[in-house]
BAROSE-823242 format. One record per atom (N, C-alpha, C): x negated, y, z negated; residue in three letters; atom name. Coordinates in steps of 0.2 Angstrom, whole numbers. Example, Ala and Ser with C-alpha at 12.3 -4.5 7.8 and 13.67 -1.06 7.14 Angstrom:
residues 2
      u      v      w  res  atom
    -66    -28    -39  ala     N
    -62    -22    -39  ala    CA
    -66    -16    -39  ala     C
    -64    -11    -35  ser     N
    -68     -5    -36  ser    CA
    -64      0    -39  ser     C
//
This chain:
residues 248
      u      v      w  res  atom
     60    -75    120  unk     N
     63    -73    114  unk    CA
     59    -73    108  unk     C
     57    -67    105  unk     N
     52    -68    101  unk    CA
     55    -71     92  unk     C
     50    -74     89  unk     N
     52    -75     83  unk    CA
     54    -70     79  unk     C
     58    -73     74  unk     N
     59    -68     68  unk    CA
     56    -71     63  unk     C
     54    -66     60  unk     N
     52    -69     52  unk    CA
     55    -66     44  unk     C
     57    -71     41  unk     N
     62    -68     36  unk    CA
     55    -64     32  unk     C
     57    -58     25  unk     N
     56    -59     23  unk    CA
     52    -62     16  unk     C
     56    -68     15  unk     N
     53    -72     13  unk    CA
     45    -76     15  unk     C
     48    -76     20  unk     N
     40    -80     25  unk    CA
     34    -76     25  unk     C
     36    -68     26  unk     N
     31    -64     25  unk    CA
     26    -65     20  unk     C
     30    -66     11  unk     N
     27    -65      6  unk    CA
     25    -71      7  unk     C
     25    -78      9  unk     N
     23    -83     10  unk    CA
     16    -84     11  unk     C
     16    -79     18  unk     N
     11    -80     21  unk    CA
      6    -75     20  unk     C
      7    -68     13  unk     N
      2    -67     12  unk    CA
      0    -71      4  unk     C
      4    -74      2  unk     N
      1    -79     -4  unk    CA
     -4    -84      0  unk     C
     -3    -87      4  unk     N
     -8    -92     10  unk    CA
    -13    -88      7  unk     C
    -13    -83     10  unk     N
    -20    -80     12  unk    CA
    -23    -74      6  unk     C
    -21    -72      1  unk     N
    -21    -70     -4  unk    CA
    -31    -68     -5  unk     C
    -33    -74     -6  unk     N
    -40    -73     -8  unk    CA
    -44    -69     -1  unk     C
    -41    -70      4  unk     N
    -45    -64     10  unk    CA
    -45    -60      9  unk     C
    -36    -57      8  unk     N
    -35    -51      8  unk    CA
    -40    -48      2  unk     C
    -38    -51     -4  unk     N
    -42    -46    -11  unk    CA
    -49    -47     -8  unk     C
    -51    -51     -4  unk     N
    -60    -52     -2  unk    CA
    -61    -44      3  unk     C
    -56    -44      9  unk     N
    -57    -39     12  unk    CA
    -57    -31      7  unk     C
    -51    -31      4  unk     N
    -51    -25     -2  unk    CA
    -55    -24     -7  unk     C
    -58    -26     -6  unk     N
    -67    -28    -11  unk    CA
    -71    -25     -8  unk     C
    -74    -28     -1  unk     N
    -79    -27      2  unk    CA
    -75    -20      4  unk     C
    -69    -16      5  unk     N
    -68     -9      6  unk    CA
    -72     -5      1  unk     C
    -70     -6     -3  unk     N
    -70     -3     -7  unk    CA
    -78     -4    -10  unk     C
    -81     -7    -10  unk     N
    -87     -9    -11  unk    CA
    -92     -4     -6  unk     C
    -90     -2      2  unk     N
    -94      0      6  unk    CA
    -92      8      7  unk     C
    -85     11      3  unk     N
    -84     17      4  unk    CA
    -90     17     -2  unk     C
    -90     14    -10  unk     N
    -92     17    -15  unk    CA
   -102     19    -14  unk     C
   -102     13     -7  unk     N
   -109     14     -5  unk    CA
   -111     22      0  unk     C
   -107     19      4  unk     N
   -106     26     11  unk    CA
   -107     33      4  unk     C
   -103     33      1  unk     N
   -102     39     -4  unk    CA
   -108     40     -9  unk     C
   -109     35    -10  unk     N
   -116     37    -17  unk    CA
   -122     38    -15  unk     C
   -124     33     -6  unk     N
   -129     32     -5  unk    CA
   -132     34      1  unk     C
   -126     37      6  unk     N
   -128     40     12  unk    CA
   -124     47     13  unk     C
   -120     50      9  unk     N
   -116     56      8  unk    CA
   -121     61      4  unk     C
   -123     67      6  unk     N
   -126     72      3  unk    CA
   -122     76     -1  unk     C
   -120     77     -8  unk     N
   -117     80    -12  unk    CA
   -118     88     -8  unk     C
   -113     91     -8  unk     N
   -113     98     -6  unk    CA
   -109    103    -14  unk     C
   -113    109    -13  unk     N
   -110    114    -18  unk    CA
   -109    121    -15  unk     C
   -105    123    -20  unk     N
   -101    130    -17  unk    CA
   -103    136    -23  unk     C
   -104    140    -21  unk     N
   -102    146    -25  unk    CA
   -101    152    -22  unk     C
    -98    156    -26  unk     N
    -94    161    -23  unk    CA
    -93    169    -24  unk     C
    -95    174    -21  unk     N
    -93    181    -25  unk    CA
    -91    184    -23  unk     C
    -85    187    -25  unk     N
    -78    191    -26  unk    CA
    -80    199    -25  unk     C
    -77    201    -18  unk     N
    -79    208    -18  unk    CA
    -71    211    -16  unk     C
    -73    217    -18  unk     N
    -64    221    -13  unk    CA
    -67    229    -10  unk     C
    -64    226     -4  unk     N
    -65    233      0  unk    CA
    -59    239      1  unk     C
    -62    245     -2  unk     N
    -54    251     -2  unk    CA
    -56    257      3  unk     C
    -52    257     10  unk     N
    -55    261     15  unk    CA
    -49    267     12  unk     C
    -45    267      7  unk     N
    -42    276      7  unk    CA
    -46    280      5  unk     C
    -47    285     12  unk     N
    -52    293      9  unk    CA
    -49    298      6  unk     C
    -42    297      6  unk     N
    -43    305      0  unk    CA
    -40    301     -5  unk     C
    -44    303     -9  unk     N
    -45    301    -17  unk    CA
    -41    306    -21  unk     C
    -38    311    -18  unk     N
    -35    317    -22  unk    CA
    -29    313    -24  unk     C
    -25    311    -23  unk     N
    -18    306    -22  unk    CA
    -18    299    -22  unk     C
    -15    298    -26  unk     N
    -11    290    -27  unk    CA
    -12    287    -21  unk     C
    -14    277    -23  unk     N
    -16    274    -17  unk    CA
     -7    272    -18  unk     C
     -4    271    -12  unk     N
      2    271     -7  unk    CA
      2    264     -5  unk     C
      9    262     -6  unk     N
      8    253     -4  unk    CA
      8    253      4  unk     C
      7    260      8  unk     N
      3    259     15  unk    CA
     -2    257     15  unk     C
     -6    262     12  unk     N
    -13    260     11  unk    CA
    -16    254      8  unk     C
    -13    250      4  unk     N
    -15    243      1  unk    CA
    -13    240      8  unk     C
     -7    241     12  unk     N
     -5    236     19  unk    CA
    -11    235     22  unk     C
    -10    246     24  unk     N
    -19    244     29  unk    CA
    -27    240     27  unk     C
    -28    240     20  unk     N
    -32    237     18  unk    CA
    -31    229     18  unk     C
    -27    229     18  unk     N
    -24    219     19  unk    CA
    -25    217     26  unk     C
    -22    222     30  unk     N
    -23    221     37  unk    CA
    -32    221     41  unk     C
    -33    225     37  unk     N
    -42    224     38  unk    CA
    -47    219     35  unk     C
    -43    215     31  unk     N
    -46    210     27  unk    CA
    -49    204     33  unk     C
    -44    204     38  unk     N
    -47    200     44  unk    CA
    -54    203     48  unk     C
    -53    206     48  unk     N
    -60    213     52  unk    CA
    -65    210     48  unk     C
    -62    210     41  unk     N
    -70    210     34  unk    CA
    -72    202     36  unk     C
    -69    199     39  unk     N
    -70    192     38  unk    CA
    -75    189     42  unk     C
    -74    193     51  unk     N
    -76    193     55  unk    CA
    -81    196     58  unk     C
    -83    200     52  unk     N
    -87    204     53  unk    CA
    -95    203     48  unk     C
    -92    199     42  unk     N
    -98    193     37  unk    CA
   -101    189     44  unk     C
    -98    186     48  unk     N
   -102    178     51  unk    CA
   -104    183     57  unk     C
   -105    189     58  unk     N
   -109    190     62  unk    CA
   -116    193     62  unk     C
   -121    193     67  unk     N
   -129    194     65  unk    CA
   -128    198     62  unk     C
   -126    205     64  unk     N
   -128    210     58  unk    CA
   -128    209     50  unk     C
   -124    203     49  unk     N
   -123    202     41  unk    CA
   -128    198     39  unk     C
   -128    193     43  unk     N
   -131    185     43  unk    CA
   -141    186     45  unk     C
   -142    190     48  unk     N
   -150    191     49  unk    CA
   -151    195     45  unk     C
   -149    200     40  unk     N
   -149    202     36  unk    CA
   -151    199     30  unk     C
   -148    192     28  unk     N
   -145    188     22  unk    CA
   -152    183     23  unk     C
   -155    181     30  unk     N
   -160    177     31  unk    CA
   -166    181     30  unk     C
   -166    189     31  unk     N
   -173    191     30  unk    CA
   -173    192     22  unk     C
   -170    193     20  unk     N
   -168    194     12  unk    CA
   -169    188      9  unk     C
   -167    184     11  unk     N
   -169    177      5  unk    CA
   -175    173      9  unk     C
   -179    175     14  unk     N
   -181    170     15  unk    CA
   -180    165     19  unk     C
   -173    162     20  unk     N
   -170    158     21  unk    CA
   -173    155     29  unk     C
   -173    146     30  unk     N
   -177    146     36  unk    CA
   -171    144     42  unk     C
   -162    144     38  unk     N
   -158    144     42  unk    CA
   -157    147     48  unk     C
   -155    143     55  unk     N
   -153    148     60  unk    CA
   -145    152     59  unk     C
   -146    157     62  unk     N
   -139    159     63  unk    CA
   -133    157     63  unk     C
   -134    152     65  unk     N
   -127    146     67  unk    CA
   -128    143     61  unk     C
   -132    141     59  unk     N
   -132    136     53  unk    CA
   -128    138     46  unk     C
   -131    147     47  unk     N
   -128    150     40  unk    CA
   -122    153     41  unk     C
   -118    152     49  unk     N
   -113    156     48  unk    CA
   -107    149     46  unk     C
   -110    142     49  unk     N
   -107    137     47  unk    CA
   -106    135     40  unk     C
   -110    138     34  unk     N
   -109    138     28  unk    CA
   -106    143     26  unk     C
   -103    149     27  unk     N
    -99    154     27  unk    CA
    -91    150     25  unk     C
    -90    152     19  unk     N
    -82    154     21  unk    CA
    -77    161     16  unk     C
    -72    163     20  unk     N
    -69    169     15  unk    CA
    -65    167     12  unk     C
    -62    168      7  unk     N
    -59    166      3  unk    CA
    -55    171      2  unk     C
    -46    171      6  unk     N
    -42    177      3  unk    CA
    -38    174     -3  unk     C
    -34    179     -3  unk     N
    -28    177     -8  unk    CA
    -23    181     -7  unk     C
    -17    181     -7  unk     N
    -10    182     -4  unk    CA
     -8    189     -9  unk     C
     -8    195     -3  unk     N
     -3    200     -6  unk    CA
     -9    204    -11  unk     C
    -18    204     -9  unk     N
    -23    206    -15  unk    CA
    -25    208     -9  unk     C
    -31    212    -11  unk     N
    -37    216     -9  unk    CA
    -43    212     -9  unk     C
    -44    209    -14  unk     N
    -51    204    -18  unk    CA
    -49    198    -13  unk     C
    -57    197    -10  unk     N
    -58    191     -6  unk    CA
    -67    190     -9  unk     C
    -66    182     -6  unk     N
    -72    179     -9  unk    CA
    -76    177     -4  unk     C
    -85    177     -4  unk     N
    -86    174      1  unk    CA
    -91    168     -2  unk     C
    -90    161      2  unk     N
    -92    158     -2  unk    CA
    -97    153      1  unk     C
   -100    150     -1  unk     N
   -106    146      3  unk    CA
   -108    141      1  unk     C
   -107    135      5  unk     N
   -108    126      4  unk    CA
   -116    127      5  unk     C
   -120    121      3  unk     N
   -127    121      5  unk    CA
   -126    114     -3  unk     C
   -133    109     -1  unk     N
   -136    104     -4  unk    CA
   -137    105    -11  unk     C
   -140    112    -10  unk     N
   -141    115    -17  unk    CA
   -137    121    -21  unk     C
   -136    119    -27  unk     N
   -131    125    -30  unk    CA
   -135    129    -31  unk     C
   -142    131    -32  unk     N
   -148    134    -32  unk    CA
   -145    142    -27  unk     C
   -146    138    -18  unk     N
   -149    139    -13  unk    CA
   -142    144    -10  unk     C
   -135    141    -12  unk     N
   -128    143    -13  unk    CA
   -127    147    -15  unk     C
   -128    151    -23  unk     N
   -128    155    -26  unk    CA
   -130    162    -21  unk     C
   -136    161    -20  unk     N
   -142    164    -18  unk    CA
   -139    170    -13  unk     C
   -136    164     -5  unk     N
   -133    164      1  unk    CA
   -128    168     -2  unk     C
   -123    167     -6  unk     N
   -118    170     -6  unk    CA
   -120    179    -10  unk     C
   -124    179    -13  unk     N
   -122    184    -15  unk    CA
   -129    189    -11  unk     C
   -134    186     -9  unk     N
   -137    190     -1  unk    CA
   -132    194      4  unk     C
   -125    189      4  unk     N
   -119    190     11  unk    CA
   -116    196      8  unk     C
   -112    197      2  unk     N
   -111    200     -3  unk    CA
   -115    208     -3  unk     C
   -118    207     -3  unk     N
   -124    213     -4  unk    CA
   -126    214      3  unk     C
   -126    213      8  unk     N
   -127    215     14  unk    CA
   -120    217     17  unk     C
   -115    215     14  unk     N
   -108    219     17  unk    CA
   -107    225     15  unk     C
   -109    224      8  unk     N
   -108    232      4  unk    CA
   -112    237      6  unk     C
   -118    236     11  unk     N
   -124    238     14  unk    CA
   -121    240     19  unk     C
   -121    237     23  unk     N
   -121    237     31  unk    CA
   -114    239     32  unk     C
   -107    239     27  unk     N
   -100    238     31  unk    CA
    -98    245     31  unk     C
   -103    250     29  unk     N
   -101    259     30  unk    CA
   -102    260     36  unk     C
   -107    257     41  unk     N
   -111    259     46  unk    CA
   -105    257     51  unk     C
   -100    251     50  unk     N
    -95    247     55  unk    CA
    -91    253     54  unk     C
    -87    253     49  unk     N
    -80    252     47  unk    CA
    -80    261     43  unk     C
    -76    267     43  unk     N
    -76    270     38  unk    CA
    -73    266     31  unk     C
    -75    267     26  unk     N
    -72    263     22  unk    CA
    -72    268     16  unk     C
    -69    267     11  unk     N
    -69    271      4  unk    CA
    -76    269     -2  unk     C
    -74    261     -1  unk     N
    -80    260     -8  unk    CA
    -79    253     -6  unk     C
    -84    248     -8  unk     N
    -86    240     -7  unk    CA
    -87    241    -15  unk     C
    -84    234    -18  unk     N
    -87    235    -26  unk    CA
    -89    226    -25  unk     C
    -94    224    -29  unk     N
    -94    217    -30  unk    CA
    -92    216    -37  unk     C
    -85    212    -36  unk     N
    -81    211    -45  unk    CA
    -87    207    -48  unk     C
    -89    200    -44  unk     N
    -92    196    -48  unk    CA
    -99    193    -43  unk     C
   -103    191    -45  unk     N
   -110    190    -40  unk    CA
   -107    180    -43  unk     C
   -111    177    -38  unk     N
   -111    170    -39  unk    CA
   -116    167    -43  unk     C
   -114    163    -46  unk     N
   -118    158    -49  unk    CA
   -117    150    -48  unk     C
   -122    146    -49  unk     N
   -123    140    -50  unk    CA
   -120    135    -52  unk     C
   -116    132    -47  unk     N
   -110    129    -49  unk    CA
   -114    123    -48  unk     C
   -113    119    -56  unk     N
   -116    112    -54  unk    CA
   -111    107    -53  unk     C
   -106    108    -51  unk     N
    -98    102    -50  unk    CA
    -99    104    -41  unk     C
   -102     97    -37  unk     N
   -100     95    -31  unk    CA
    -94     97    -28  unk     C
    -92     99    -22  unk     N
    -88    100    -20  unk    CA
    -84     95    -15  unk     C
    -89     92    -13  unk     N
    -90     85     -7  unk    CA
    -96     80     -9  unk     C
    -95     75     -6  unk     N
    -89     72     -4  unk    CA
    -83     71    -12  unk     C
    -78     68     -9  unk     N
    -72     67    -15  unk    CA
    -73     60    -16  unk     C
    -76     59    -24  unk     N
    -77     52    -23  unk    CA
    -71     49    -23  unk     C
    -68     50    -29  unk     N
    -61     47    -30  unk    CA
    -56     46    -24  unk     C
    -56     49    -18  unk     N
    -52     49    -12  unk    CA
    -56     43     -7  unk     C
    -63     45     -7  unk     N
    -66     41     -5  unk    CA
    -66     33     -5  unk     C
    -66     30    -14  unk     N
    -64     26    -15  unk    CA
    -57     22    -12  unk     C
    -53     26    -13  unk     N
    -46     26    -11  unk    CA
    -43     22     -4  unk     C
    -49     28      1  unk     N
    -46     26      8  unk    CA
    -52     18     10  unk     C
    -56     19      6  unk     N
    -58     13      8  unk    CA
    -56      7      5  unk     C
    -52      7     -2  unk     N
    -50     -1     -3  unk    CA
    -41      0      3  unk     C
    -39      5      5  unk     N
    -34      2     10  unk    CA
    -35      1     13  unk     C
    -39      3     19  unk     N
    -43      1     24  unk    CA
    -43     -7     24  unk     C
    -47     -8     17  unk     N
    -48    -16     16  unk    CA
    -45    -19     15  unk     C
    -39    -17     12  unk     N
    -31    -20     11  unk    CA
    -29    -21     18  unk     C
    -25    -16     23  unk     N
    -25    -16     29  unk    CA
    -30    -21     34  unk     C
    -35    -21     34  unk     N
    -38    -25     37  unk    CA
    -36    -34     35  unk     C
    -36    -36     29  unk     N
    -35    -41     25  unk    CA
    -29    -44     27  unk     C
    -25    -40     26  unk     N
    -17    -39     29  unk    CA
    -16    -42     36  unk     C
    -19    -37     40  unk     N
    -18    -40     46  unk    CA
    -23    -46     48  unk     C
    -27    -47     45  unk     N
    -32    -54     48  unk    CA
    -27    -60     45  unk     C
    -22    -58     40  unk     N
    -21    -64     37  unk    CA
    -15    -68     43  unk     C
    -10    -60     44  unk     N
     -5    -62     50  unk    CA
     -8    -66     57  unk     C
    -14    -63     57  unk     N
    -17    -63     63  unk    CA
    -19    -72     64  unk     C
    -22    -75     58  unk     N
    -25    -81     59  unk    CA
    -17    -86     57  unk     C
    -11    -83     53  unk     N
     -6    -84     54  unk    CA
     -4    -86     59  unk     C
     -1    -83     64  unk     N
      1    -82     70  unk    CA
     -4    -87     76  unk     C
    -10    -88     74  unk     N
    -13    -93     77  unk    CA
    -14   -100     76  unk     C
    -13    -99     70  unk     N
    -12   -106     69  unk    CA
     -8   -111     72  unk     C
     -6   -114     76  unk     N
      0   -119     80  unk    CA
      5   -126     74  unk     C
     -1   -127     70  unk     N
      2   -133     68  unk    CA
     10   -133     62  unk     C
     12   -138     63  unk     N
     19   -138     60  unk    CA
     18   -139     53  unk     C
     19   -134     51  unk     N
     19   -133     42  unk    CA
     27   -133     40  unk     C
     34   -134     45  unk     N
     42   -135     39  unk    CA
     47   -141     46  unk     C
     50   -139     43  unk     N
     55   -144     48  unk    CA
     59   -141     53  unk     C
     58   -135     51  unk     N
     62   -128     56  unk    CA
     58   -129     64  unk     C
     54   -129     65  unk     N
     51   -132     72  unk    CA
     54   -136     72  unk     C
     56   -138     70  unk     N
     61   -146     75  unk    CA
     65   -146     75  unk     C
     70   -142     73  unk     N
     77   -139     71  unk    CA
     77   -133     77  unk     C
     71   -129     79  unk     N
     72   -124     82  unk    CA
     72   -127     92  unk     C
     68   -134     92  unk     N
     66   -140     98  unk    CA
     72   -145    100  unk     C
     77   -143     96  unk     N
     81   -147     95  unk    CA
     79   -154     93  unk     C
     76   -155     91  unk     N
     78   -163     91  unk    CA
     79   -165     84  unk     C
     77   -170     83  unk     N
     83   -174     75  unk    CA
     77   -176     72  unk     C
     80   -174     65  unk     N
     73   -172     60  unk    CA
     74   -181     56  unk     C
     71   -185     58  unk     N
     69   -193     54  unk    CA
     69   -195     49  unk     C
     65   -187     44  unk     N
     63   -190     38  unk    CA
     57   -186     37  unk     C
     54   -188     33  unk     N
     46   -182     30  unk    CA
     42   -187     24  unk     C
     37   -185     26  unk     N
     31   -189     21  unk    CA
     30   -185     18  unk     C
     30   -186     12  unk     N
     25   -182      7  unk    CA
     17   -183      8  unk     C
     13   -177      9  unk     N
      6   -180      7  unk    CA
      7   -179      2  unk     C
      0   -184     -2  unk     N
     -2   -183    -10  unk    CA
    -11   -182     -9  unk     C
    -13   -179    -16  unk     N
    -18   -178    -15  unk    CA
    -21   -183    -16  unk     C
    -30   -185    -15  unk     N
    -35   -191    -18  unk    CA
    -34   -194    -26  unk     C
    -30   -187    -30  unk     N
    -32   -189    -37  unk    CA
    -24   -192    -37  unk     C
    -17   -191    -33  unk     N
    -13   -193    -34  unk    CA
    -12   -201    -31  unk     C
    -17   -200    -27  unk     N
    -17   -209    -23  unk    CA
    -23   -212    -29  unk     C
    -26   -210    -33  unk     N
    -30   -215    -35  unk    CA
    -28   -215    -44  unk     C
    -20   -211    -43  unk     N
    -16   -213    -50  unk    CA
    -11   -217    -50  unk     C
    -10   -221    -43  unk     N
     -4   -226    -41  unk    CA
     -8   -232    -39  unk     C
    -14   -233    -39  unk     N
    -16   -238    -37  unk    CA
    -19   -243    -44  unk     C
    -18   -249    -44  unk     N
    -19   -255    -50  unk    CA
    -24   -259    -46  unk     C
    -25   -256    -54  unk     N
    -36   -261    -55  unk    CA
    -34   -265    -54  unk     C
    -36   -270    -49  unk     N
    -34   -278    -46  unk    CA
    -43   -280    -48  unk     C
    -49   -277    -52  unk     N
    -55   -280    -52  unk    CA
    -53   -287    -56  unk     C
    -58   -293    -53  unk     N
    -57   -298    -57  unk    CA
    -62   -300    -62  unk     C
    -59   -301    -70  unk     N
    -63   -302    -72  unk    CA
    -67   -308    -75  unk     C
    -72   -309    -72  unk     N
    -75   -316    -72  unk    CA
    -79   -318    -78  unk     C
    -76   -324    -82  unk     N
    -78   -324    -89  unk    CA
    -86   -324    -90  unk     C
    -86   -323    -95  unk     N
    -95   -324    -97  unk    CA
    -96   -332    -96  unk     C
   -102   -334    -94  unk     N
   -105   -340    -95  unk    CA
   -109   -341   -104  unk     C
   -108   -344   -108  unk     N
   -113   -343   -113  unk    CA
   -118   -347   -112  unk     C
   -124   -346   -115  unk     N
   -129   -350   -115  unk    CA
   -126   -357   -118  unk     C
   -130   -364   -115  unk     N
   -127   -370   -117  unk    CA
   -133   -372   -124  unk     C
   -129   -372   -130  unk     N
   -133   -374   -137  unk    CA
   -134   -381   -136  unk     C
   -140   -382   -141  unk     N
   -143   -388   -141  unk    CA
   -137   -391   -149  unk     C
   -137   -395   -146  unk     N
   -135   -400   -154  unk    CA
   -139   -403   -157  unk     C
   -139   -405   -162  unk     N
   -142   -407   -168  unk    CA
   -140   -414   -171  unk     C
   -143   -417   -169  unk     N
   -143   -425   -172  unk    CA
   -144   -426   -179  unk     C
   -140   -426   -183  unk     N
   -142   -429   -191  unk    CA
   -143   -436   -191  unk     C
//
């Protein structure tokens, strides 16, 4: 039959142990603030906004068909950036000594709901190197996506530029999971060495053993035992020195 524990006893047993737990949620927090400042590589993003319009006859009014169909091909355009033709392009043009995988791994499109305008955007170390990649990608869809696709027109709204706000890692989040984690851990080492502990700390053990409770001793502390105790030192008179007398 397993123990119950009231809630009361719970909060008992984390005051017991109070100074771990805040030591365990210390040293979390301590080692996320480390992992994050001093072994995470700040990453940046930048981004540029382009819209693709495949209606050909230009003689007449664009049709909420024709926005569907270009909605519906916005998955095509997406599919069609991360692959080599877009991507060996982007690398012979900057220079770039990324592999294929590398740069299709720093890709991402950016739609929006119910629009034309998508973004494509690119993480990298530097906001520099970011900018660069993003708007090479940019400039090689505009180029190359006539050859794929019949299309009307590629326009680029906006070219990228140098965002110097990090994107990753999220320090404030970071910080976060690492003082719970340390909380949690704290927490449970305190139950843990709780629950180990055997010795009889109330009288409920022996209420729970049946047997018949005698009586209780109060312990006292050193400084309470040695404010009950009476100086019995004895004190043994002075001797004076024995004076000479004087005979008149």
């Amino acid at each position: 039959m397993g123990e119950e524990i009231s809630l009361g006893e719970l909060f008992a047993i984390l005051k017991r142990h109070i100074g771990k737990i805040i030591t365990w949620s210390l040293a979390g927090l301590v080692l996320a603030a480390a992992y994050t400042f001093f072994f995470v590589t700040p990453q940046y993003e930048s981004t540029s906004k382009i819209v693709v319009n495949q209606t050909q006859n230009t003689s007449q009014s664009i049709t909420n068909t024709d926005i569907q169909t270009n909605l519906n091909l916005i998955n095509t355009y997406q599919s069609i950036i991360k692959e080599p033709i877009i991507l060996e392009d982007v690398i012979n043009s900057t220079g770039s000594e990324l592999s294929l995988e590398e740069l299709r791994n720093k890709i991402s499109v950016q739609t929006e709901t119910s629009s034309l305008v998508f973004g494509i955007s690119i993480n990298d170390a530097s906001p520099y190197t970011a900018s660069e990649l993003a708007n090479a990608t940019a400039q090689s869809f505009q180029t190359k996506i006539g050859d794929i696709l019949e299309v009307e027109s590629v326009t680029i709204l906006s070219e990228a530029t140098p965002n110097m706000k990090p994107v990753s890692p999220n320090t404030i989040l970071n910080l976060i999971v690492g003082l719970i984690l340390g909380l949690m851990i704290g927490v449970g080492l305190a139950f843990l060495l709780e629950f180990m502990d055997k010795r009889v700390k109330d009288t409920k053990i022996i209420e729970d053993l049946g047997w018949t409770n005698l009586g209780s001793i109060l312990e006292m502390t050193m400084d309470e035992v040695k404010s009950t105790r009476i100086d019995k030192r004895v004190r043994t008179p002075k001797t004076s020195p024995s004076l000479s007398r004087r005979r008149v």
